[in-house]
C-alpha positions in Angstrom: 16.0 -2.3 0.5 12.3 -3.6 1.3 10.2 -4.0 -2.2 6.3 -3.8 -1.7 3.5 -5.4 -3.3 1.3 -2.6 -5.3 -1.9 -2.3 -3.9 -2.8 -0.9 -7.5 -0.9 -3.5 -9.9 -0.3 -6.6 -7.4 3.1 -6.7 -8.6 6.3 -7.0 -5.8 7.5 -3.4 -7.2 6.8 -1.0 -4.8 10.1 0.7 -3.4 10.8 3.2 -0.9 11.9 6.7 -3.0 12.1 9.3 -0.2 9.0 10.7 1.2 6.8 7.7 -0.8 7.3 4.5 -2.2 6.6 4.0 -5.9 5.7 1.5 -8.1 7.6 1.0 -11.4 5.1 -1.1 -13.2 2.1 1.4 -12.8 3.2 4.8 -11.8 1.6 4.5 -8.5 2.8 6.5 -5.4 1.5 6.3 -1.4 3.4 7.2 1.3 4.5 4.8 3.6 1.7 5.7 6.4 -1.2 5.2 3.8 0.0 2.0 2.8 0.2 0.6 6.1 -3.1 1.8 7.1 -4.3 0.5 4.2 -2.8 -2.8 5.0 -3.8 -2.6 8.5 -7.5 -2.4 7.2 -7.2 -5.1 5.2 -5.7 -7.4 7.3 -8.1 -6.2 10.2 -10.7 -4.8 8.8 -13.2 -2.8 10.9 -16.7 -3.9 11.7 -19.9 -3.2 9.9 -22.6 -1.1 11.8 -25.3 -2.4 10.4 -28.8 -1.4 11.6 
């Protein structure tokens, strides 16, 4: 089984429960396809538009 870091917490304690995967240390739940958009973005993240 994979283990995650939390976006929330930090910690390496985000595991795969079903539909989401869940962190132990801070109650926090995404599903897998938020969290790897939200990775995507931070590894990539999209440019500015500024006028």
């Amino acid at each position: 089984m994979k283990i995650y870091d939390c976006p929330r917490c930090n910690q390496q304690s985000l595991v795969p429960t079903g539909g989401f995967l869940s962190c132990h240390q801070c109650n926090y739940a995404i599903t897998a396809l938020a969290l790897a958009m939200d990775q995507r973005l931070q590894n990539h993240p999209l440019p500015s538009h500024a006028s």
